[in-house]
Structure formats: structure tokens, C-alpha cells
C-alpha positions as CSV (number, residue, x, y, z in Angstrom):
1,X,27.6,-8.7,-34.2
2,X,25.5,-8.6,-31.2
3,X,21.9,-9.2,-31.3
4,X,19.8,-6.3,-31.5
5,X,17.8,-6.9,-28.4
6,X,14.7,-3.7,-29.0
7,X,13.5,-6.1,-31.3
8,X,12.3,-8.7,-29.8
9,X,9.0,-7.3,-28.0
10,X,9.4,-8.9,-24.5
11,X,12.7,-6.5,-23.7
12,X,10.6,-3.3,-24.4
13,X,8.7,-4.8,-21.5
14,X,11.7,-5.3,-19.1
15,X,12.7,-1.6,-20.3
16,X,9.6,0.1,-19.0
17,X,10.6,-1.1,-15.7
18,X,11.2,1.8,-13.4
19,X,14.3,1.6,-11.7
20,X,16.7,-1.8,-11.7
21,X,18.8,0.0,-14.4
22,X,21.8,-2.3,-13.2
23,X,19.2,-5.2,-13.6
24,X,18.6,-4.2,-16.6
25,X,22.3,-4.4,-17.9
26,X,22.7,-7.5,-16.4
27,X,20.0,-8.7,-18.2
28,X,20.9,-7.9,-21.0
29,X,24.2,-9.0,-21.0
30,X,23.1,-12.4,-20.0
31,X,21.2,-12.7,-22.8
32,X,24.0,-11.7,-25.6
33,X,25.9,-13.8,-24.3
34,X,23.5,-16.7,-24.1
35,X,22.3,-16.1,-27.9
36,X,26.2,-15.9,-28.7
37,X,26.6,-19.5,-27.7
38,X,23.5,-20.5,-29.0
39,X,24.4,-19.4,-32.8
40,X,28.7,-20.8,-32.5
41,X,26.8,-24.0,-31.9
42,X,24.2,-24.1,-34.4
43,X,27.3,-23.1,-36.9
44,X,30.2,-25.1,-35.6
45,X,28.2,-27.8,-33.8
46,X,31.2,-28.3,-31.4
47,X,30.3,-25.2,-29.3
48,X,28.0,-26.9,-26.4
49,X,25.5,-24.6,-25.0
50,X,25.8,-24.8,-21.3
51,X,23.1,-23.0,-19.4
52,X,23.5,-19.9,-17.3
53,X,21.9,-20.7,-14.2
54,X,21.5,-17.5,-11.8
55,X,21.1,-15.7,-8.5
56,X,18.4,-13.2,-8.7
57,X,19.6,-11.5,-5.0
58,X,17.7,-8.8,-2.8
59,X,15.0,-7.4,-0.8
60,X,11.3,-8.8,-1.0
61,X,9.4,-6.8,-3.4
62,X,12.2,-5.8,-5.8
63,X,11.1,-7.1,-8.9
64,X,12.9,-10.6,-9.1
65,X,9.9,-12.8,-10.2
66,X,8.5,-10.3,-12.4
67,X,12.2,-9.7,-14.4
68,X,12.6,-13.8,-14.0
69,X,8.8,-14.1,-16.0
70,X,10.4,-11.7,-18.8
71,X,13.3,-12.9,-18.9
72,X,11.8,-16.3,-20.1
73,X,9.6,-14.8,-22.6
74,X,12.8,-12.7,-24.2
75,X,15.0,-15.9,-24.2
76,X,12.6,-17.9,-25.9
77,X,11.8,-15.1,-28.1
78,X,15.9,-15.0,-29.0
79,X,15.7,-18.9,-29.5
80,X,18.3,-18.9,-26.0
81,X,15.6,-21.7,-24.4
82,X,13.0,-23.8,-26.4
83,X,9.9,-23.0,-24.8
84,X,8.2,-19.4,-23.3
85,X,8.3,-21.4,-20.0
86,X,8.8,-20.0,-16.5
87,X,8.0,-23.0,-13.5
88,X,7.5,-21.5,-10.3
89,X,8.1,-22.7,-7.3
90,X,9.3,-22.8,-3.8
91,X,9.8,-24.3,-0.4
92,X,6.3,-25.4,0.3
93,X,6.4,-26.7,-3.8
94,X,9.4,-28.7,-3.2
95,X,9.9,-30.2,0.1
96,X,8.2,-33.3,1.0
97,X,7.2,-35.0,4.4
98,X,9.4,-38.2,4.3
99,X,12.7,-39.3,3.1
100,X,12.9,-39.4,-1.1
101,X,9.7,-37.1,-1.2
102,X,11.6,-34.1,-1.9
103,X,13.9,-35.8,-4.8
104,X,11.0,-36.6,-7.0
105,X,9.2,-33.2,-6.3
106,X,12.3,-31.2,-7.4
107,X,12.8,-34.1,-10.5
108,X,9.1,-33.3,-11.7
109,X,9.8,-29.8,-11.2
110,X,12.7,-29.6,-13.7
111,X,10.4,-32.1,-16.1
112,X,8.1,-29.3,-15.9
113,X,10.7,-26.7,-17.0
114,X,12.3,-28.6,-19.9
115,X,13.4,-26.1,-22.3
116,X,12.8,-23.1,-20.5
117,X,13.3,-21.7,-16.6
118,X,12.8,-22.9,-13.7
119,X,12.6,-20.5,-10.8
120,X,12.9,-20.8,-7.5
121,X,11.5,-18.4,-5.2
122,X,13.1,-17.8,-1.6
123,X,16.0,-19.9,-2.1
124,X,17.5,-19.5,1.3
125,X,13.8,-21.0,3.3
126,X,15.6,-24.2,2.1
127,X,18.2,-23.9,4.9
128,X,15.4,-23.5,7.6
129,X,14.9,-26.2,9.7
130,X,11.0,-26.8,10.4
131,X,10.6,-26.7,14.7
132,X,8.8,-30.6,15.4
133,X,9.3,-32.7,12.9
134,X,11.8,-33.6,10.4
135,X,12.6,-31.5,7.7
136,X,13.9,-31.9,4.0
137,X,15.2,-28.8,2.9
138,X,18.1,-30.0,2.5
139,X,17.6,-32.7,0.4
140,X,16.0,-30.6,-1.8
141,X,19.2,-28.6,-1.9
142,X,21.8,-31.8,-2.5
143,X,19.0,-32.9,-5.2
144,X,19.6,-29.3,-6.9
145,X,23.1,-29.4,-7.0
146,X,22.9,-33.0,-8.8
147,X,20.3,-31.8,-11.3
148,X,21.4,-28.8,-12.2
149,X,24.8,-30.6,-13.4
150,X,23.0,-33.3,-15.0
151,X,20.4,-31.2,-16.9
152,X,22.5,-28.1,-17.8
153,X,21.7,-27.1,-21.1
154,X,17.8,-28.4,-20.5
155,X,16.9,-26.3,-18.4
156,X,17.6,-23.0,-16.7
157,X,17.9,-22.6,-13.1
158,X,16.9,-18.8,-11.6
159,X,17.2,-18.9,-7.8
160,X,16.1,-15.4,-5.8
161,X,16.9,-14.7,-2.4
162,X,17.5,-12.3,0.0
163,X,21.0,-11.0,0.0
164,X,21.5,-11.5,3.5
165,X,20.4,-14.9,3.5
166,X,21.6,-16.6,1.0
167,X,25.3,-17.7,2.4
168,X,23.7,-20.2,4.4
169,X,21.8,-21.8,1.7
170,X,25.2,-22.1,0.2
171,X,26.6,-23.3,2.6
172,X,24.7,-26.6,3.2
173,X,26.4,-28.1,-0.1
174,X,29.4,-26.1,-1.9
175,X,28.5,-27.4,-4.8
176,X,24.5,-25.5,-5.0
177,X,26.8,-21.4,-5.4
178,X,29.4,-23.2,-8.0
179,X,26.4,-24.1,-10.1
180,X,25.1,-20.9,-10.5
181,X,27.6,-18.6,-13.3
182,X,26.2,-15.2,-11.8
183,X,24.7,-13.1,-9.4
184,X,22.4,-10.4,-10.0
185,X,21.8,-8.1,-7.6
186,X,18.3,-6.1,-7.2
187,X,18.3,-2.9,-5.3
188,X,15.7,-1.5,-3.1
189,X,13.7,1.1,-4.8
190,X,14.1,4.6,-3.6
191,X,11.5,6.8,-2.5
192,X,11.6,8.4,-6.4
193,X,11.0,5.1,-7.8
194,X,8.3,4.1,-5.5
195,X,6.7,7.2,-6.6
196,X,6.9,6.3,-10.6
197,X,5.3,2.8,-9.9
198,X,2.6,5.0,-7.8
199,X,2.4,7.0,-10.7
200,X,2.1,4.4,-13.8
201,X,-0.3,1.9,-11.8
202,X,-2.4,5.0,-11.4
203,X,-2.0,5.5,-14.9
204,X,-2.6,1.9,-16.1
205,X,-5.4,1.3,-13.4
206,X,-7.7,4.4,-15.2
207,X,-6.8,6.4,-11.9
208,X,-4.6,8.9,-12.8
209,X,-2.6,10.9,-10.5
210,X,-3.1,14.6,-10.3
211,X,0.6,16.8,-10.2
212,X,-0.4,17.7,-6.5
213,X,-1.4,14.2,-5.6
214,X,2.4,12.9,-7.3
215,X,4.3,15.5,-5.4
216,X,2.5,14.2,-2.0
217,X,3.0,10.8,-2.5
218,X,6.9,11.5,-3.4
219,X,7.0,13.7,0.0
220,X,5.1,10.7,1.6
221,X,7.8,8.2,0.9
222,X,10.7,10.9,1.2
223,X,9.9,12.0,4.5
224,X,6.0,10.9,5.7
225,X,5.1,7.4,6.8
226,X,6.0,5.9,3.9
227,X,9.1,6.6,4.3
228,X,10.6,2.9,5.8
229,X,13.9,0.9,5.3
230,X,11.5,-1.7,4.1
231,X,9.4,0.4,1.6
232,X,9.4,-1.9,-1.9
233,X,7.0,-2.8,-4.6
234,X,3.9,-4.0,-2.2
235,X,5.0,-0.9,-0.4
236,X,3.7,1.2,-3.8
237,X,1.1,-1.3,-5.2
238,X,-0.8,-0.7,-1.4
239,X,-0.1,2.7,-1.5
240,X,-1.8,3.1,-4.9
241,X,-4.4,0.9,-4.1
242,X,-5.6,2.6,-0.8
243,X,-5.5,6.2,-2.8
244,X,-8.0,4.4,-5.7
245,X,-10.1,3.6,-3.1
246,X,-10.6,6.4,-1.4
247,X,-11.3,8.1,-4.7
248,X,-13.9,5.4,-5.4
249,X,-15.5,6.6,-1.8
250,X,-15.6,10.5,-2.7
251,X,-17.0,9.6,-6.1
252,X,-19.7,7.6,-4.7
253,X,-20.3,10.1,-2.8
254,X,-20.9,13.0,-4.6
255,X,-23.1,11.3,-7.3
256,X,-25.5,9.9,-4.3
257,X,-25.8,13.7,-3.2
258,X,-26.5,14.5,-7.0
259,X,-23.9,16.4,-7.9
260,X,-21.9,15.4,-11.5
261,X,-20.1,12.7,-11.2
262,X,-16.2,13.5,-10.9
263,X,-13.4,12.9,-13.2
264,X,-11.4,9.5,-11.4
265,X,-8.2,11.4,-11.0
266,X,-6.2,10.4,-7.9
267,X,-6.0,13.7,-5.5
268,X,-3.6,14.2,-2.6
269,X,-6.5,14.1,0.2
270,X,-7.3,10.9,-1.3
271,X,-3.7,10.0,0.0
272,X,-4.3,11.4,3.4
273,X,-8.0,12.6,4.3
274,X,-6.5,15.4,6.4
275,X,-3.7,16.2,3.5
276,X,-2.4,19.6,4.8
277,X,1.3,21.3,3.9
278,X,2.8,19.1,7.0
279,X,3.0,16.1,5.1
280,X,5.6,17.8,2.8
281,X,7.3,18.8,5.6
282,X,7.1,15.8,7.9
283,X,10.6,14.3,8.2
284,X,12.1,17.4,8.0
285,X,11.0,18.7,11.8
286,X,12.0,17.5,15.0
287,X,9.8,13.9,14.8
288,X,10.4,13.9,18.7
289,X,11.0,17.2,21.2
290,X,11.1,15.5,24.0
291,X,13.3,12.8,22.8
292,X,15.8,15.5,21.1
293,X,16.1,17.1,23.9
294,X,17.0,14.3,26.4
295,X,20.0,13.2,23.4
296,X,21.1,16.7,23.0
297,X,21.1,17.0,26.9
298,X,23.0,13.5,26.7
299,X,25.3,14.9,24.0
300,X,26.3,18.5,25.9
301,X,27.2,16.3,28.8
302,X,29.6,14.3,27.8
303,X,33.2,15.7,27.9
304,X,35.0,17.0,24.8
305,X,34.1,15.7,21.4
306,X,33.9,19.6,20.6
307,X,34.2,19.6,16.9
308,X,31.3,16.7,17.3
309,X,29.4,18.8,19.2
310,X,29.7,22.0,16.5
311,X,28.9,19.2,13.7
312,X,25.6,18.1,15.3
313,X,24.6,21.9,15.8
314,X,25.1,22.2,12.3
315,X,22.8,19.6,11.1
316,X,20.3,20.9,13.7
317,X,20.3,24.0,12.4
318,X,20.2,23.1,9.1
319,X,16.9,20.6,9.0
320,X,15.3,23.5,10.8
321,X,16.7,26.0,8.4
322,X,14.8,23.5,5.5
323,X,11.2,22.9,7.9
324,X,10.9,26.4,8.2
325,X,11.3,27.3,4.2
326,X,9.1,24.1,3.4
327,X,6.5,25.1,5.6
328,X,6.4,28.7,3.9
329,X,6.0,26.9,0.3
330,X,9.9,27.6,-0.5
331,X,12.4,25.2,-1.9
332,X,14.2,23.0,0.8
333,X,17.5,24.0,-0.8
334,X,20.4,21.8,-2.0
335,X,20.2,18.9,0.7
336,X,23.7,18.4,2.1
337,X,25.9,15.1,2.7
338,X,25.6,13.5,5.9
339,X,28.0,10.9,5.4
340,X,31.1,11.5,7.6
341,X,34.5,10.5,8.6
342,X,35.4,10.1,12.3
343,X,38.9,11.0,12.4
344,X,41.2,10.7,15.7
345,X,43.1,7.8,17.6
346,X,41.4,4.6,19.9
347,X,38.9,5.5,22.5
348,X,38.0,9.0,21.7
349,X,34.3,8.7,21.5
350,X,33.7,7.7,18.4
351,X,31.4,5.0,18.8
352,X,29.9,7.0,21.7
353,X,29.3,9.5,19.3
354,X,28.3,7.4,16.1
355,X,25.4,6.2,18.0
356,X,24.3,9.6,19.2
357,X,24.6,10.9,15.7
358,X,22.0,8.4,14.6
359,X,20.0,9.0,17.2
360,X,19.6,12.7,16.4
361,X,18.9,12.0,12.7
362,X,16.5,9.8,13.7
363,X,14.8,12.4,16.1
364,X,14.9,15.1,13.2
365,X,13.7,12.7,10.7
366,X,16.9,11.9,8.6
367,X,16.5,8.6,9.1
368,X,13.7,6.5,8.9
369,X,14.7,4.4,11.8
370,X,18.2,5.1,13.3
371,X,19.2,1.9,14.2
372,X,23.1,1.7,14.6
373,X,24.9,-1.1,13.1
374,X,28.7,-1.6,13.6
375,X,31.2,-3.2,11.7
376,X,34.8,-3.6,11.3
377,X,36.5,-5.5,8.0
378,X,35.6,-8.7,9.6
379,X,32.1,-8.2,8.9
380,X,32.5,-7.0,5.1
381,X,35.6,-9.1,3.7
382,X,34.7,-12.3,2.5
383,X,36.9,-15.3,1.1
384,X,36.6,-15.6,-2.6
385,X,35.9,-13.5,-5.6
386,X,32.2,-11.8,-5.4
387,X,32.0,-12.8,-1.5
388,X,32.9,-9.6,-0.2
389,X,29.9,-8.2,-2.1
390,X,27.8,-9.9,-0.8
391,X,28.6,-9.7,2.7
392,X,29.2,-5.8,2.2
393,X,25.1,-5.8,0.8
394,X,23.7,-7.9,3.1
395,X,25.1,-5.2,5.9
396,X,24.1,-2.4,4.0
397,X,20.4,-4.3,3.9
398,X,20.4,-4.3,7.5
399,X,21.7,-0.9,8.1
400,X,18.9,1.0,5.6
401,X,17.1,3.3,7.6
402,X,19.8,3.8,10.0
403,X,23.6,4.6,10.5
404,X,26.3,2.3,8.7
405,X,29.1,2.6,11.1
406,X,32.6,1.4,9.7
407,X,35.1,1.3,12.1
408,X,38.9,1.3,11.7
409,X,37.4,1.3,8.1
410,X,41.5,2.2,6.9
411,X,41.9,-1.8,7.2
412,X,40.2,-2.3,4.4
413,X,42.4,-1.0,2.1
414,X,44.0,-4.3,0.0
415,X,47.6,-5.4,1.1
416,X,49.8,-6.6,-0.8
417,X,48.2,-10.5,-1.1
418,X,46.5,-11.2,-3.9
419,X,43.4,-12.4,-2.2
420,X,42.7,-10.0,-0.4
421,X,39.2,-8.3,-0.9
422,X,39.0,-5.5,1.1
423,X,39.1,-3.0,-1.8
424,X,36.4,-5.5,-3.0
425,X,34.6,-4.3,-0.6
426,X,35.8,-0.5,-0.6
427,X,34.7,-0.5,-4.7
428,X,31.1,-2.1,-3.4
429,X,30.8,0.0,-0.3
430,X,31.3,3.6,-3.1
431,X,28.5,2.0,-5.4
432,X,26.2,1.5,-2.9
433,X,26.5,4.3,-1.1
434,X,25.0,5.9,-4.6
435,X,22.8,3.7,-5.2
436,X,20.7,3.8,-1.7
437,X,21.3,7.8,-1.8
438,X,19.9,9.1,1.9
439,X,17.9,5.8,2.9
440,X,21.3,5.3,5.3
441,X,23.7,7.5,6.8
442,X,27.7,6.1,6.4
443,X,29.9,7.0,8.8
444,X,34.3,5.4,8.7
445,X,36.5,5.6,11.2
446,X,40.3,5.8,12.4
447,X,43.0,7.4,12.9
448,X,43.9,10.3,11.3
449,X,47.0,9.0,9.0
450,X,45.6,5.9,8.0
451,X,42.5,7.1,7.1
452,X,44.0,9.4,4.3
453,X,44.8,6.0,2.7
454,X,41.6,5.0,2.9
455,X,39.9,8.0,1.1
456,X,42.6,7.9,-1.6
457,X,41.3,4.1,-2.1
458,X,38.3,4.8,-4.6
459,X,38.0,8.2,-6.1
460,X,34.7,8.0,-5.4
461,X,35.0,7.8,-1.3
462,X,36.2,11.3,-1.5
463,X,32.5,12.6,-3.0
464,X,30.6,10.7,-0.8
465,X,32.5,11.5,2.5
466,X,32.2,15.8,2.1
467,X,32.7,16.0,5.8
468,X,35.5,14.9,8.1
469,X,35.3,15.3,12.0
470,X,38.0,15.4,13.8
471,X,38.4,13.7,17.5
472,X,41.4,14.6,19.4
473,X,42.7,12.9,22.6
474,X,41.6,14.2,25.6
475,X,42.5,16.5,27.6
476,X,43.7,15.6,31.4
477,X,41.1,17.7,32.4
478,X,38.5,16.0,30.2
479,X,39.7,12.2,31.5
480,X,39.0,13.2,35.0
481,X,35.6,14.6,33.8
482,X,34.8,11.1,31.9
483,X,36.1,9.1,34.9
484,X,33.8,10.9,37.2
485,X,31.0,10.4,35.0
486,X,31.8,6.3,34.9
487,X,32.0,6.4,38.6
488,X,28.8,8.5,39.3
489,X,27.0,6.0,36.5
490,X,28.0,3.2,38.6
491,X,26.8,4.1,41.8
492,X,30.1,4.9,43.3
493,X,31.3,7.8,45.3
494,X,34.5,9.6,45.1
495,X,36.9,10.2,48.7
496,X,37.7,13.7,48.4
497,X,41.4,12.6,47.9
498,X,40.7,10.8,44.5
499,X,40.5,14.0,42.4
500,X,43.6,14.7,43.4
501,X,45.7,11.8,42.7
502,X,43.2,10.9,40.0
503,X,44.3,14.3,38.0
504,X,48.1,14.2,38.6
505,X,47.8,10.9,36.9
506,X,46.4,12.1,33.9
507,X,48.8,14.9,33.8
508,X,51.6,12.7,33.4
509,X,49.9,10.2,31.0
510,X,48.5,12.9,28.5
511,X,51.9,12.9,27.8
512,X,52.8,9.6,26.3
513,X,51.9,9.0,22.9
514,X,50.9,5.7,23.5
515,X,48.5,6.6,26.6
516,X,44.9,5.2,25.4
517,X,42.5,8.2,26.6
518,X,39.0,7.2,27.6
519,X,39.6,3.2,27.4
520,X,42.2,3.8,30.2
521,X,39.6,5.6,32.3
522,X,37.6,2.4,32.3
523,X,40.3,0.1,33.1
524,X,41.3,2.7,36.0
525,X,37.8,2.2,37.7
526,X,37.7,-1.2,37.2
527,X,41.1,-1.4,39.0
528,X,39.5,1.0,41.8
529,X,36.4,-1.6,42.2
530,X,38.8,-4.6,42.6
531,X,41.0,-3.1,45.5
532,X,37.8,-1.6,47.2
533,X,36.1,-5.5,47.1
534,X,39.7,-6.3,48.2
535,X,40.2,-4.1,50.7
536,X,36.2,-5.1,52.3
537,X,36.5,-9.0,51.5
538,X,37.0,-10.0,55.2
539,X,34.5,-7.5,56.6
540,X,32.1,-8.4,54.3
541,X,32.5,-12.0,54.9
542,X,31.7,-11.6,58.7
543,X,29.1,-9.7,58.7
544,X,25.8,-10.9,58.2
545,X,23.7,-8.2,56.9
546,X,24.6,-4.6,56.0
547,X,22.7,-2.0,57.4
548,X,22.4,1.7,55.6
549,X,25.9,3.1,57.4
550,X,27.7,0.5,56.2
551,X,26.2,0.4,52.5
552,X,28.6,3.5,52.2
553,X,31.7,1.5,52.8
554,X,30.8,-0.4,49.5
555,X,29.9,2.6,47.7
556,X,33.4,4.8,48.6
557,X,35.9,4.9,46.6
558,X,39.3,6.4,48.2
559,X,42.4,7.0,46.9
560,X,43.7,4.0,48.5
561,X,42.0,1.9,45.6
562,X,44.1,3.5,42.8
563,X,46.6,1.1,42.5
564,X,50.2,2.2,40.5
């Protein structure tokens, strides 16, 4: 029978928690497991209890020393550990300033936490080297792995880290991840959350929030300047704390000038002084005219990429559509997907236009930053079981705020090995993509018939990518555009007998199935530049200086340069 955990007082605590329901599951989990063991051995005394050290892995400001502190007090409270206690500590805790100094700091460390927790905060700062002097991290690390074996079943061992990070920590001794029995992973807390822990510090402080003041702190971190890829706890606990005092300020005031003195509820000017509509509809307008202009303008003149082009005058049209209605007090209406699949064959554009995509979201407010990261399955598969999760997290950390851009994203699909994690990765990639909601923008690439393989992967890929663009080759017509362009951008000018041959050769090449659109452009200019410095080595070499009528010899590009 497993242990009814709402009865032991400390878990109601760890269930008024807002957000971290996967935490929460984990936890929980953990814990009837844990208490499982702990009563086959106190009946059979042949079951040893072995203890379940753990990875507490995310962001800063997620909740991972405040769920590690309850944690310890349900445990003890389920007889799991002997003792209600949680020892803190961390890099500047543990590592000494000469050899063996380390070792007996992390020794008294676990004496400290016999028959309870031990937690250890920032992990992966062990792996940092200190810059001018010698530095003991390490030790502290090799000294882990020892004790941890040694004491299992004394004491339990929670190390937090950031996702990102913590594969280096690892891999300074093997033997420091196969200590640990599981990971749990902490999310970032979405702009919703942020608002509820707003809300109940508000409430708890004897500040409460009025219903306007919550819907302009929830507009704040949805689309005002709150709204960041690095927006967590602290983010919320400041937030509150700036709006309590402010209120404490407009109190003051208005009993020094004799009037009553005011109830201490929490109002949306004491948010923002100059609190007007706008900041429920920041985010939602163009954040930037001048710089949407200049990417549209960069957009409209690059060649092809029509269904692109329609795509992004969609979205434009529809964040305007949603300013407009805010600003008049309406709903914004059902927000739509913008999650996408690139579909179409090598050197089409897509990355091209993956980057201008997240600049334009950016410019409308979309995105919260718009930086574009790019990835392939190199970057997200990993080599063992629970690897490729992590590595598929830690990218999505650095992609929040921003565009996720997968491409040839069909190579994740799993062959037909056995350890191959690429749907591991596919399976994390779908949950994720829930979880972080509209804090990133995923966009997968490839061709057209593999990426039908991709989508039928995961049920789930198929709800989260509405939307599929499609990126046909180019036209002949459109490669002498793009090669035009390249030369123009390079400082080169064109013989008037380049065009020419420069368009029959397209002609014929549109025509192979194998012909490799705008990556062949490239290579033909580069081929152009080598036979022009070829064909000017030796007047080059004798000539001492140019003066401005020769600069246009190295400038001209003829048709004699286009080589066969």
C-alpha cells in the first residue's frame, strides 16, 4: 500500500507551490519509493536501504533549495532519513586553499548531515578553475564521489545545478553522475506563474493585490518589461517587493496631507507610476518601427522565399490585428501557433529566413529577445540513457526568449540501433515545447519527404507544428537575382557579358535534380574571384601602388572568370 503522503504536514507545504507540478511528481515518487525500502527493511532486515542521492537541475531561481529544505522535513517526517536535517552548502563552503583542505571540509560537511540531506548548491562552480592561483574544485569533486559511496544510506546527497552546466561537473570524474539514481528537472516559471507568486507574497506580506493590479502584473511579465528569458523567482519576489513599496510611499503620503489613511492593497500604478492601457498592450505593437522596417525592407529584397514572405505578412498583420483590439479594451483573441516547419531541399533560404523570422518577432514583441540558436542532431543527441535530455534542455535554456532552430531536424528520428536517442530527444523536444509555451519560438527543418517522418515521430509534433512553410528551389531567374546580390555585397562589379552566360547556366542546371540552388551561387562567385586574382596576379605583382583607374580592374568581374 503506498503511503498516504497528505498526511504528513510538510507535503501540504510542497503542494502550495505554484507551478513545478512535474517537480512535484517526482517528489513524490522519490519519497514512496524511499519509505518502501525503508519498511521491507525494518520487516525483512535483509532489504538494505541505499540512499537516493539526486540532481535537482535548472535555472537559478526555480525553487531547488526551497523544494530540497521540504523535502528534508517530509522524509524525516516519513521516517525515510533520521533527522529534519538539511546542510547547506557550496563552492565557497567546500573548497579550501591548499592541498587536503577541501577533503576534510567536504568530510565535516557530510558529519554535519548524518541522518538527513546534504545539499549542494551550484554543483557545476566545482568545475571552474579560479584565474591566479591554484584551485581545488576538483578535489572536492573526487572526495564526493568517494563519500557518497562510502556513506550511502547515512546520508543523502541533493546536488542543484544549472542544466546547461552540469555535464562538465560530470565529467571531471565518471563516477560523481553514477552516484546520483535521478535527475529532477525544474522548469522556468512562466509568466502565469510569476504572476501567482506576485499574487500570494502580496497576500502573505498583508499587501494584497487588487484584480486590476494582478491583471497588470500578468500583462507585465506576458508582454511588458518583465517579460525576459531569465524572469524566475527573484524575478517575482523584486517585482512584489518594489510594488509594496511604492504603496508604502502613497500611504505615507496621504496620511501626512490628512486625509484617511488607505487600505494597503497593492494597485496597478503602484506597479508602474505612469500605469496607462499601453502596458497591457506592450509586446503586442511593433517594439521598434524603424528596426521593422529595415528587416522587412531586408526580407522584400531577397529573392523568392514567396510562401515566406506571405507567412511573415500574416503574423504582421495579425499582432497588429491583436494591438489594435487590446488597445480598444477588447479581447486579444485566440493567440495562434508560431512554431513552424521549414519545408524544401538544401540551400533554399531557410536559415536565411529562420533568422529573419526571429528578428521580426522580436521587433513585434513575440519574443522577448530574438536571439537565434542553431542546431542540428549533433547538438541534442547524447550518448547514454537520460543524456539526450539533458543536452536537448540545456539548448532549449539558451534558446528561451528567442528562436529554436532545428535543422535537418528529420535526422532525429531513431534508426534501427538500439542506442540511438534521437527520439529521446524528439519525446523531450514535444514536452518542452509545452511546457515553456510562447517564451521560444521552434522552428524544424528539411526536406519535404523526410520531414513527414519526422512529424509522424511523436503525435504530439503534429499539435505543436500547426504551420508548415514550404521553400521551393529556385527559379533560374531567382539564382541570377541571388548571385547578383552576393556580387554587389562584395564589392564586385558585373562585365555586361556575365548576365548572359551567368543565366544560360542556370537554365540548364535548374534542371538537374541534384543542382544545389543558392549554395551553388556561392561556390560560382568564389570560382569567379579566384580566376579574376588569377587572371591580375602578374600585373598586380609589378605594380607598385594602384591608383583609382586601376582599382576597377580588381573590382570587374567578366565573363572570362566563369570557369566550366
Amino acid at each position: 500500500m503506498k503511503p498516504d503522503l497528505d498526511r504528513y504536514p510538510s507535503y501540504a507545504e510542497l503542494d502550495t507551490l505554484i507551478g513545478l507540478d512535474g517537480v512535484k511528481q517526482e517528489v513524490a515518487s522519490l519519497l514512496t519509493k524511499m519509505h518502501y525500502f525503508r519498511l521491507m527493511s525494518e520487516r525483512r532486515r535483509t532489504l538494505s536501504i541505499e540512499a537516493q542521492h539526486l540532481v535537482f537541475a535548472g535555472p537559478p531561481g526555480t525553487g531547488k533549495t526551497t523544494v530540497a529544505r521540504i523535502f528534508t522535513r517530509i522524509a524525516a517526517e516519513m521516517g525515510v532519513i533520521n533527522r529534519p536535517v538539511a546542510v547547506e552548502v557550496s563552492r565557497d563552503t567546500l573548497v579550501g586553499e591548499h592541498l587536503g583542505a577541501s577533503t576534510q571540509r567536504v568530510v565535516a560537511a557530510f558529519e554535519r548531515a548524518q541522518g538527513g540531506v546534504l545539499f549542494l548548491d551550484e554543483i557545476h562552480s566545482l568545475a571552474i578553475e579560479a584565474t591566479g592561483r591554484n584551485d581545488y574544485g576538483h578535489e572536492v569533486i573526487h572526495t564526493l564521489v568517494k563519500l557518497m559511496e562510502d556513506r550511502r544510506g547515512d546520508v543523502i546527497v541533493i546536488a542543484a545545478g544549472y542544466t546547461g552546466e552540469l555535464a562538465r561537473v560530470f565529467a571531471i570524474n565518471p563516477g560523481l553522475q553514477e552516484r546520483f539514481s535521478r535527475t529532477v528537472h525544474f522548469p522556468a516559471y512562466r509568466p502565469e506563474e510569476l504572476t501567482l507568486i506576485v499574487e500570494k507574497l502580496g497576500r502573505d506580506g498583508g499587501f494584497p493585490l487588487t484584480p486590476e493590479a494582478v491583471d497588470a502584473v500578468r500583462m507585465y511579465f506576458l508582454h511588458g518589461a518583465g517579460r525576459r528569458a531569465d524572469a524566475n523567482g527573484r524575478t517575482a519576489r523584486k517585482t512584489y517587493e518594489t510594488m509594496r513599496d511604492q504603496a508604502i510611499s502613497r500611504s505615507m503620503a496621504e496620511v501626512y496631507e490628512g486625509r484617511e489613511a488607505p487600505a494597503s492593497e497593492l494597485l496597478p500604478t503602484d506597479l508602474d507610476p505612469d500605469f496607462s492601457r499601453s502596458v497591457l498592450t506592450a509586446g503586442t505593437r511593433r517594439v521598434d518601427d524603424g528596426q521593422l522596417t529595415a528587416i522587412m525592407a531586408e526580407l522584400s529584397s531577397l529573392p523568392g522565399l514567396v510562401p515566406f514572405k506571405r507567412e511573415i505578412a500574416r503574423v504582421h498583420a495579425r499582432a497588429t490585428l491583436v494591438a489594435h483590439r487590446r488597445a480598444l479594451g477588447l479581447p486579444g483573441g485566440v493567440a495562434g501557433s508560431h512554431h513552424l516547419i521549414f519545408s524544401g531541399p538544401p540551400g533554399t533560404g531557410k536559415t536565411t529566413a529562420a533568422r529573419l523570422y526571429a528578428e521580426v518577432l522580436a521587433a513585434m514583441g513575440v519574443l522577448a529577445q530574438g536571439q537565434l540558436v542553431e542546431v542540428t542532431r549533433a547538438d541534442l543527441v547524447g550518448q547514454w540513457i537520460g543524456h539526450t535530455a539533458e543536452r536537448t534542455r540545456a539548448v532549449f535554456e539558451r534558446a528561451r526568449g528567442g528562436l529554436l532552430f532545428i535543422d535537418e531536424a528529420y535526422t532525429l528520428v531513431a534508426g534501427k540501433s538500439a542506442s540511438d536517442f534521437g527520439q529521446e530527444s524528439i519525446d523531450t523536444i514535444v514536452k518542452l515545447m509545452e511546457d515553456l509555451g510562447d517564451e521560444l519560438i521552434v522552428v524544424a527543418a528539411g526536406p519535404p519527404e523526410k520531414m513527414t517522418s519526422f512529424l509522424a515521430s511523436n503525435p504530439g509534433l503534429q499539435d505543436r507544428f500547426t504551420r508548415v512553410i514550404d521553400f521551393p528551389p529556385y527559379t533560374s531567374e531567382e539564382l541570377v537575382k541571388i548571385f547578383v546580390k552576393m556580387a554587389t555585397d562584395e564589392g564586385f562589379a558585373l562585365d555586361p557579358d556575365v548576365l548572359p552566360a551567368i543565366s544560360q547556366r542556370y537554365a540548364k542546371a535548374v534542371l538537374r535534380s541534384t543542382f544545389g540552388n543558392a549554395r551553388h551561387v556561392s561556390k560560382t562567385l568564389m570560382g569567379m574571384i579566384d580566376s579574376l586574382a588569377l587572371r591580375l596576379a602578374a600585373s598586380l605583382d609589378a605594380a607598385d601602388s594602384l591608383d583609382a583607374g586601376e582599382a576597377v580592374d580588381v573590382t570587374l568581374l567578366t565573363a572570362a572568370d566563369l570557369s566550366e
